[in-house]
N, C-alpha and C positions, 0 to 999 in steps of 0.2 A: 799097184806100185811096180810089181816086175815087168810089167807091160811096160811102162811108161820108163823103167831104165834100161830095158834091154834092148828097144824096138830103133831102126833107124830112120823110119819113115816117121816125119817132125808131125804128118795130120794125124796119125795112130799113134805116135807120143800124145798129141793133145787132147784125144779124145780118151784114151789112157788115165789122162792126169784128173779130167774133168770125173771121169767116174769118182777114182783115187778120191777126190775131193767131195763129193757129195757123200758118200758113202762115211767121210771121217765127218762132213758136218751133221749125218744122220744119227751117226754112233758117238759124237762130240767127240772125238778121236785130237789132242793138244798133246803137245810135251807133258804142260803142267800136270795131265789128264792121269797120262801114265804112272799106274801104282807101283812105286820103287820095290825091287826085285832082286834078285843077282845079279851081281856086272854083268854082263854082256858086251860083245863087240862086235862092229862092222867094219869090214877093210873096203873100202873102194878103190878100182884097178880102171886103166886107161884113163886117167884126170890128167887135165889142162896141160901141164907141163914136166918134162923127165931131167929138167935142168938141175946139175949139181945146188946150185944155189935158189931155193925155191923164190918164184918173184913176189913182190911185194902183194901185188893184187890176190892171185893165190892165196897167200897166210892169211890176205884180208879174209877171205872167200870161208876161208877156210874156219877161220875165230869167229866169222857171222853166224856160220852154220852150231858152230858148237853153243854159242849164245845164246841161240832158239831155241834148241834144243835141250838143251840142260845136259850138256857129256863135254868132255874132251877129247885131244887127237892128239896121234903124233906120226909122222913119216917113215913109210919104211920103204925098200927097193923089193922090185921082184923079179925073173927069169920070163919073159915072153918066151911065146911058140917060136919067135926066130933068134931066142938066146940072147937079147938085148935086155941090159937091165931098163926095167923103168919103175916110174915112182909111183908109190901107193898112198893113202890117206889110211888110217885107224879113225872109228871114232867108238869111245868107250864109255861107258855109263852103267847104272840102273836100268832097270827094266828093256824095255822095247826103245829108253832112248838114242841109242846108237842105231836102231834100224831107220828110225824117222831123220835121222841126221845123215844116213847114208842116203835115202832115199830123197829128201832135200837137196842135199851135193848133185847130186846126180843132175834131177830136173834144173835146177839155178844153173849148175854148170851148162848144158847146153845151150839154154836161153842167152848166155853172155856170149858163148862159143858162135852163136845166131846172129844175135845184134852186129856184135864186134868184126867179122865178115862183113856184113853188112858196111860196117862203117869203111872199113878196110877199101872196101870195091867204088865205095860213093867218095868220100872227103878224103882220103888216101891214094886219091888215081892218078892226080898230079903227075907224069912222065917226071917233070924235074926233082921232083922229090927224090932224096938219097934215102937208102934203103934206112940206114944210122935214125934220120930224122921220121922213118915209119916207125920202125920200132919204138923209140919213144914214147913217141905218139900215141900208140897201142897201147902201152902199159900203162898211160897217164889213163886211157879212155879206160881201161878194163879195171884202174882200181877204183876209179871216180861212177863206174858202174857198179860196182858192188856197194860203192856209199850208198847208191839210190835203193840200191836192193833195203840195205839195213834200216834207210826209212822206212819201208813196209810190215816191220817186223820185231815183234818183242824180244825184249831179253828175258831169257828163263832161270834166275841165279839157284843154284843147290845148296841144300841145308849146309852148315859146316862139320858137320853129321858124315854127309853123305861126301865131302873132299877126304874127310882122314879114310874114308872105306876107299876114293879111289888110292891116294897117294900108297895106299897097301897094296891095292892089286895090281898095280905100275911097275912096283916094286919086285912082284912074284914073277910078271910074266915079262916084261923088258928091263933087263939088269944094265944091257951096255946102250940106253940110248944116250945119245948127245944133241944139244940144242940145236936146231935145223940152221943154216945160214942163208940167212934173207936178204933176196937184194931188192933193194928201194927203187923206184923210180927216179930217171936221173931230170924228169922236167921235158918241158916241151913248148916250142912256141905256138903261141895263142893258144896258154893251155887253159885261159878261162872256159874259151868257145868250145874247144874239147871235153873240158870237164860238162858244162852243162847242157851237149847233148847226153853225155856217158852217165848224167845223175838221172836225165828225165828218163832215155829207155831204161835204165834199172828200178824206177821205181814203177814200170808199168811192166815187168816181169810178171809171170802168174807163180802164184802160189798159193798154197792152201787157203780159204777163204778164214779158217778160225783164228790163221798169224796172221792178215790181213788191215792192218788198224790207222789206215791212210789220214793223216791230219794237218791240216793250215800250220799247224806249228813250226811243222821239220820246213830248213830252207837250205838252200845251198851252204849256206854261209856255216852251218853249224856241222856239215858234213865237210870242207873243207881244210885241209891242211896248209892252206898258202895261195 
């Protein structure tokens, strides 16, 4: 897993992940897997965006991950080597599930940071295109990507056991946080054709093969918001 978050070269991230994953379907290594423990936490550093107002696709990204995983998050800012603040992701839990949520972020996050370039350079090359109408654009693709993602992927809900244990330790260790401010996507034209490349690459995103549970059911329409 450190291999596969630390490394920048994308064929040694892959081959990284491919271990990572064979290895958790030898040891049956799941969220659900994991025997609840002591809170724990994981902070991820250098994530998608240092925007005051976190983007929509982001939060999405971000609530997917804690779904699967069975933990929560919340934002906080840090000091870079060049004294710029930027922004950090917490995910906190029970046992080991804050590491499997950091290490999830991680991998999903590139894959989108991949494609979304990708799209960028291809369907975004337009000369006449204004910058205003990329950006949109973008944000429609990157949160309509993460919908595809959450097609591939369980939700892991926690006892209500196990929320009063977090809402305690929330409480010990961040006294001044405040609700994050999220900005929505503002729309985009032809955001159908947008949306349903941005669903199809997210749902052929790789990840662990045990959250894996690809089915006829899920369709655009259900992962849509308009």
């Amino acid at each position: 897993m450190v291999l596969a978050e630390k490394t920048g070269n994308p064929y040694e991230a892959s081959v990284a992940l491919r271990q990572a994953q064979a290895l958790m379907m030898k040891y049956d290594v799941t969220p659900a897997s994991v025997v609840p423990g002591e809170i724990t936490s994981e902070t991820c550093r250098n994530i998608p965006s240092n925007a005051l107002s976190v983007p929509g696709w982001l939060n999405a990204l971000v609530t997917v991950v804690c779904m699967t995983a069975g933990c929560r998050s919340y934002y906080g800012w840090y000091q870079n080597s060049d004294h710029k603040k930027r922004r950090s992701v917490t995910f906190y839990g029970l046992g080991e599930r804050p590491a499997v949520a950091g290490y999830l972020f991680g991998v999903v996050s590139r894959q989108l940071k991949r494609d979304a370039e990708h799209y960028l350079h291809t369907a975004c090359a337009h000369p006449l295109l204004k910058l205003s109408t990329i950006r949109r654009r973008m944000d429609e693709y990157r949160l309509y990507w993460v919908a595809g993602v959450w097609t591939v992927l369980e939700s892991f809900e926690p006892e209500t056991s196990e929320k009063v244990l977090l809402d305690r330790w929330l409480t010990q260790q961040q006294r001044n946080l405040t609700p994050a401010k999220v900005r929505q996507p503002e729309g985009c034209r032809n955001a159908k054709k947008v949306r349903q490349a941005a669903w199809t690459a997210g749902r052929q995103a790789e990840i662990y093969p045990a959250m894996d549970y690809r089915s006829e059911e899920h369709s655009l329409q259900e992962v849509s918001n308009g």
